[in-house]
Every structure is written in C-alpha cells, then in structure tokens.
Backbone as JSON, one array per atom type, in Angstrom:
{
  "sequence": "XXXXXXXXXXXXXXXXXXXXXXXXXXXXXXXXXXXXXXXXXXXXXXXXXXXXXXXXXXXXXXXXXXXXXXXXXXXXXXXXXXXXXXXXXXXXXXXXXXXXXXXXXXXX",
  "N": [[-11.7, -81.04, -45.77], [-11.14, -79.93, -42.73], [-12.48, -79.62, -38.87], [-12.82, -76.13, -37.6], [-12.31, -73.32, -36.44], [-13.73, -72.79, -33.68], [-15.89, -69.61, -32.88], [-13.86, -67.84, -33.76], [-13.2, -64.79, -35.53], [-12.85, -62.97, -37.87], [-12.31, -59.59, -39.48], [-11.84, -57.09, -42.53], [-9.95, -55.39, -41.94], [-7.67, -57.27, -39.77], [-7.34, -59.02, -42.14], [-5.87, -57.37, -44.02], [-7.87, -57.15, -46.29], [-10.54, -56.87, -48.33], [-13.53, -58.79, -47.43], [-15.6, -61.45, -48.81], [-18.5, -60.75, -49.99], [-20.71, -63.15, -49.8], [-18.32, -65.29, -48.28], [-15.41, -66.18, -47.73], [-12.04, -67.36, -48.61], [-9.49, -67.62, -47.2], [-5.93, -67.79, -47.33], [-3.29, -69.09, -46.13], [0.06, -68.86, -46.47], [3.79, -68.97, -47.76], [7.22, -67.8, -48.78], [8.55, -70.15, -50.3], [6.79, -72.34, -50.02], [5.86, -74.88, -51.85], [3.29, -76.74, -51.87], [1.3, -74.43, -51.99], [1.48, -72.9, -54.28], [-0.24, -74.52, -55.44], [-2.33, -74.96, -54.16], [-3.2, -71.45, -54.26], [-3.81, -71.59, -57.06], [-6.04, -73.25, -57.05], [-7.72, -72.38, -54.92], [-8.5, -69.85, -55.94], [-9.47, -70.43, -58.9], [-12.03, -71.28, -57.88], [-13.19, -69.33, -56.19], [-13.3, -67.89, -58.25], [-15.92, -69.07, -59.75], [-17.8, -68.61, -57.96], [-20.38, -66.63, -57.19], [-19.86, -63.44, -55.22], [-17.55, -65.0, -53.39], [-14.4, -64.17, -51.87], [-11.01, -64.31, -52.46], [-8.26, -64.29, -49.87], [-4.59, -64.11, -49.86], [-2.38, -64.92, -47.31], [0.72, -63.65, -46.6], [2.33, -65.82, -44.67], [4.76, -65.0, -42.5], [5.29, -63.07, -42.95], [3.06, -62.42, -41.39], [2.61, -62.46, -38.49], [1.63, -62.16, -35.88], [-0.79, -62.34, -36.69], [-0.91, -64.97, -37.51], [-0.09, -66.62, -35.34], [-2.39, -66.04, -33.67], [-4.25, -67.3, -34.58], [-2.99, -69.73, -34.85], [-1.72, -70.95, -36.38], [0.11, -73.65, -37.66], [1.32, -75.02, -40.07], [2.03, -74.2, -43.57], [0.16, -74.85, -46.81], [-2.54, -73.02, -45.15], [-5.71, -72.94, -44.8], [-8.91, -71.15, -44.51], [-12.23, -71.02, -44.03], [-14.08, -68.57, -44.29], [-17.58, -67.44, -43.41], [-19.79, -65.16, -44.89], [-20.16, -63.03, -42.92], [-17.32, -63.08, -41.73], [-16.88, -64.93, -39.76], [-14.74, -67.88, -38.81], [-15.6, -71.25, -40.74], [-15.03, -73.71, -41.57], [-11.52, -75.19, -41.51], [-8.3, -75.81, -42.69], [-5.37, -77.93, -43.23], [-2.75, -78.14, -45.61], [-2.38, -78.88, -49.01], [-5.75, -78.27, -50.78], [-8.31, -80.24, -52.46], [-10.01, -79.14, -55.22], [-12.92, -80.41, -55.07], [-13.53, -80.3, -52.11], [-12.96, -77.74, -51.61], [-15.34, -76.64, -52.94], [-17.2, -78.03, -51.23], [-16.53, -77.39, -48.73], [-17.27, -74.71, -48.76], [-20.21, -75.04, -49.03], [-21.22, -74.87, -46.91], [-20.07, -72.46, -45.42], [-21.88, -70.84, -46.99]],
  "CA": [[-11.32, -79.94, -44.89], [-11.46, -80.32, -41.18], [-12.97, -78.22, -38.23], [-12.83, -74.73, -37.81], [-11.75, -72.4, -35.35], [-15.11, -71.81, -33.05], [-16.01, -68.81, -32.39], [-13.35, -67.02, -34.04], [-14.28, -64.16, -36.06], [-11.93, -62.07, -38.92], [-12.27, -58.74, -40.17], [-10.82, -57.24, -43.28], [-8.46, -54.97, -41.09], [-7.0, -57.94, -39.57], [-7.15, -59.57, -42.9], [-5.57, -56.48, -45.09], [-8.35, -57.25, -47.55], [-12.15, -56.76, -48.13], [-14.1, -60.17, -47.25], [-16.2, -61.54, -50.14], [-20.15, -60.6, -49.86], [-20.67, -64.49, -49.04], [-17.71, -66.21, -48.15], [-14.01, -65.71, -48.3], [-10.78, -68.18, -48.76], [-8.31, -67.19, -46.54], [-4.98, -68.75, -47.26], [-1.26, -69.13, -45.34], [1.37, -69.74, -47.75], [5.04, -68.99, -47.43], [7.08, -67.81, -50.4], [9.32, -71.12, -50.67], [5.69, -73.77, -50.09], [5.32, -75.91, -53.4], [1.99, -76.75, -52.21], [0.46, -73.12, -51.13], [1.18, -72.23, -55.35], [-0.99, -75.36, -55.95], [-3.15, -74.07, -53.49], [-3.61, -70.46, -54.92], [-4.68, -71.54, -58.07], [-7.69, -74.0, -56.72], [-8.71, -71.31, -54.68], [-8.76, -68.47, -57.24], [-10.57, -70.74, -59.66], [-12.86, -71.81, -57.04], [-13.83, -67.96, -55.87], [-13.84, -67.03, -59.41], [-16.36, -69.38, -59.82], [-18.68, -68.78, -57.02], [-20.33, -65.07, -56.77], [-19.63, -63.4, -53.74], [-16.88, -65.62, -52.65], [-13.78, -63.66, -52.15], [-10.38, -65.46, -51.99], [-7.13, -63.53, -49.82], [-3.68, -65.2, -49.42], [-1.87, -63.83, -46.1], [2.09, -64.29, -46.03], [2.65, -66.02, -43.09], [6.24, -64.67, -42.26], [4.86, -61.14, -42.51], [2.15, -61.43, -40.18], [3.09, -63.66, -37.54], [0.8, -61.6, -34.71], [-2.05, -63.18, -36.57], [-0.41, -66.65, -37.23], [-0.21, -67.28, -33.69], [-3.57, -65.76, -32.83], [-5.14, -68.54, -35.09], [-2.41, -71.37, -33.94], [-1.3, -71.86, -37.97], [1.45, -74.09, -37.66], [1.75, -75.21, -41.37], [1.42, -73.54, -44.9], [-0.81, -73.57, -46.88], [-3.55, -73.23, -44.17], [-7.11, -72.92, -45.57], [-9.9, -71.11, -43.22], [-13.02, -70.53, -44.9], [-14.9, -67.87, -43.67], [-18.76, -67.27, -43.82], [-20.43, -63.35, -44.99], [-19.86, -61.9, -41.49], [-16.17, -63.63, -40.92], [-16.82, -66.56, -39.01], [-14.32, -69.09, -39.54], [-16.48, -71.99, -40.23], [-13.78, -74.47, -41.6], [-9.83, -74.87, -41.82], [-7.9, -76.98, -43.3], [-3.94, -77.91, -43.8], [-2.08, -78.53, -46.97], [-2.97, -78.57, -50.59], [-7.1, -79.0, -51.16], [-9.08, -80.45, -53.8], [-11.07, -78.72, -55.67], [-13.99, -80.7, -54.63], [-13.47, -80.18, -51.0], [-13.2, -76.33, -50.78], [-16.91, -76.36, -52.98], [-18.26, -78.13, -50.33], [-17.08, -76.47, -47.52], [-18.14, -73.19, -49.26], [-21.52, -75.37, -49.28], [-21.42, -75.12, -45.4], [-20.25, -71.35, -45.5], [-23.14, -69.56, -47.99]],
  "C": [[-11.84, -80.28, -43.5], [-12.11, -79.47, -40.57], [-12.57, -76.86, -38.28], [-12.39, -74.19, -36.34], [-13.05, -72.0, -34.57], [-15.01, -70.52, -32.46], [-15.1, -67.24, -33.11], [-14.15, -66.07, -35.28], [-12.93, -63.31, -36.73], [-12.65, -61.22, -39.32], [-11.16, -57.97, -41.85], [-9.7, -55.98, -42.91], [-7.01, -55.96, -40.81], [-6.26, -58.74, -41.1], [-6.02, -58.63, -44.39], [-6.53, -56.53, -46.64], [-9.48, -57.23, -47.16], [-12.78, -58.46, -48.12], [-14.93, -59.69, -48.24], [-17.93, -61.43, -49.5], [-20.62, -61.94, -48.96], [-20.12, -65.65, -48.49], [-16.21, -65.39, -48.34], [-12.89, -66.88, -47.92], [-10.15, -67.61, -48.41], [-6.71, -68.31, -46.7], [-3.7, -68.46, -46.79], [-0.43, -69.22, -46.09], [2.59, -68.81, -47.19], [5.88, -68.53, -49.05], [7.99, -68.99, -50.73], [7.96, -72.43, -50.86], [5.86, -73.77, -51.37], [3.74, -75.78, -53.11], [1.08, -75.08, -52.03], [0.4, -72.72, -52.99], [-0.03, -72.92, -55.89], [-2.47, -74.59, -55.62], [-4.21, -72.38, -54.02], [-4.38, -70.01, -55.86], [-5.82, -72.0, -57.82], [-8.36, -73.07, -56.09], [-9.39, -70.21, -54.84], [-9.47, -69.31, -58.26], [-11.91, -70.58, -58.92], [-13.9, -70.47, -56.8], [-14.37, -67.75, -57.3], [-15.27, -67.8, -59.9], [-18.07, -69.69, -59.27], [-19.05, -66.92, -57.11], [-20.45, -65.0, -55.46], [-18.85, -64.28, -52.63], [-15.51, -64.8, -53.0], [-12.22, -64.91, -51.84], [-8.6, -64.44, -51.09], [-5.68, -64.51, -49.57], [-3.07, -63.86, -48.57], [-0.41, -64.7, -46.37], [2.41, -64.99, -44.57], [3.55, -65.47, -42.04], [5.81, -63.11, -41.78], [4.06, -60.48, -41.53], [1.79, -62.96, -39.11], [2.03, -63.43, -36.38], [-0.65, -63.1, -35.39], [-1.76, -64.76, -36.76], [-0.31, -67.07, -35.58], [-1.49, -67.17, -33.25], [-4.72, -67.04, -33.17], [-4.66, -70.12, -35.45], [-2.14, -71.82, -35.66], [0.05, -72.32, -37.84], [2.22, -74.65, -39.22], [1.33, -74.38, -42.72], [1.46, -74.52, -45.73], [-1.43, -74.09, -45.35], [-4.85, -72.63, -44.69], [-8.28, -72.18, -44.55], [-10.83, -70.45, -44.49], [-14.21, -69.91, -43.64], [-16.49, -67.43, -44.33], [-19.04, -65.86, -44.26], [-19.78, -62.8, -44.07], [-18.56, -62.14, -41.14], [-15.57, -64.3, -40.38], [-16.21, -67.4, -39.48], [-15.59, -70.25, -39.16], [-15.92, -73.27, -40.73], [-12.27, -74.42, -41.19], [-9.44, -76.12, -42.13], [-6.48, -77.36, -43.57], [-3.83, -78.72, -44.66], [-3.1, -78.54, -47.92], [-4.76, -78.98, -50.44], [-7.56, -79.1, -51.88], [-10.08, -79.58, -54.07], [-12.7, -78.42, -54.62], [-14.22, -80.25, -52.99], [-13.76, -78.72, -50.5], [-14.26, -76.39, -51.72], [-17.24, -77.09, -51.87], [-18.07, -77.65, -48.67], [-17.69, -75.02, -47.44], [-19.8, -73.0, -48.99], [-22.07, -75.04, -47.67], [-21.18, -73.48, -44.96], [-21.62, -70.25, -46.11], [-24.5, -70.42, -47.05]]
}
C-alpha cells in the first residue's frame, strides 16, 4: 500500500458509516469492478479479524462530491484510516492480505 493523503481527516458523516474504535478500511468500488469484489472480501476478513477495526465500502458513482475531494481516480481505492480518521495510507487496486495487516500495523 502506498502513501496516504496528509493531513486529510474523515468523519463518519462524510463516510455514511460509524469508524471502527481503532482503525477503519475505507473502500471505492464500482458495481461493474472485478477487483473491488476481490477486494471486499480481504478487507472484511481482515477487519473481522482485528478488534476495533471497522471496514466501509463507499460506491463511488454515488458519491462523487467525496471522490473528487480525495482525488480517487480508480476503483477499488483502499484508505486506511487511524481511531480519530486520519488517513494514514491509500492504496489502488486489489490488496493482499498481507499488506492491509501491515498497514493496519501503522494505523493502531
């Protein structure tokens, strides 16, 4: 997973969903992506696996205000946010497993 968005900062207004106690998987998907279903599942194991990591998927299509505000040009799009919101990764297309535990490792 690559850098992160500095500075930026999500709520779960913006997000339509409650952020996870210590972390939350934010994901882009589309409803035609192949990879974003791949996607879905690694990051729903992944949360389910972690306490206090929540995981939300945002349509992209539906909420375009915030797709632009955070420059997502492809789905999926991955932003892993810390407790308070802070993106503190992002990432495009499908990710391994291994990759979103350790940026989680850099979130908690």
């Amino acid at each position: 997973m690559d850098g992160g968005t500095p500075g930026q900062r999500l709520d779960a207004a913006q997000l339509g969903a409650e952020l996870g106690e210590r972390a939350t998987l934010v994901q882009f998907s589309t409803a035609f992506c192949q990879p974003c279903r791949a996607t879905r599942r690694t990051l729903s194991e992944v949360a389910a696996m972690v306490d206090g990591v929540a995981h939300i998927e945002i349509d992209a299509e539906a909420h375009l205000t915030l797709v632009r505000q955070l420059d997502i040009t492809r789905t999926p799009t991955v932003l892993v946010l810390d407790g308070a919101g802070n993106v503190v990764r992002r990432a495009s297309g499908q990710p391994r497993t291994a990759d979103v535990v350790a940026a989680l490792g850099r979130a908690i």
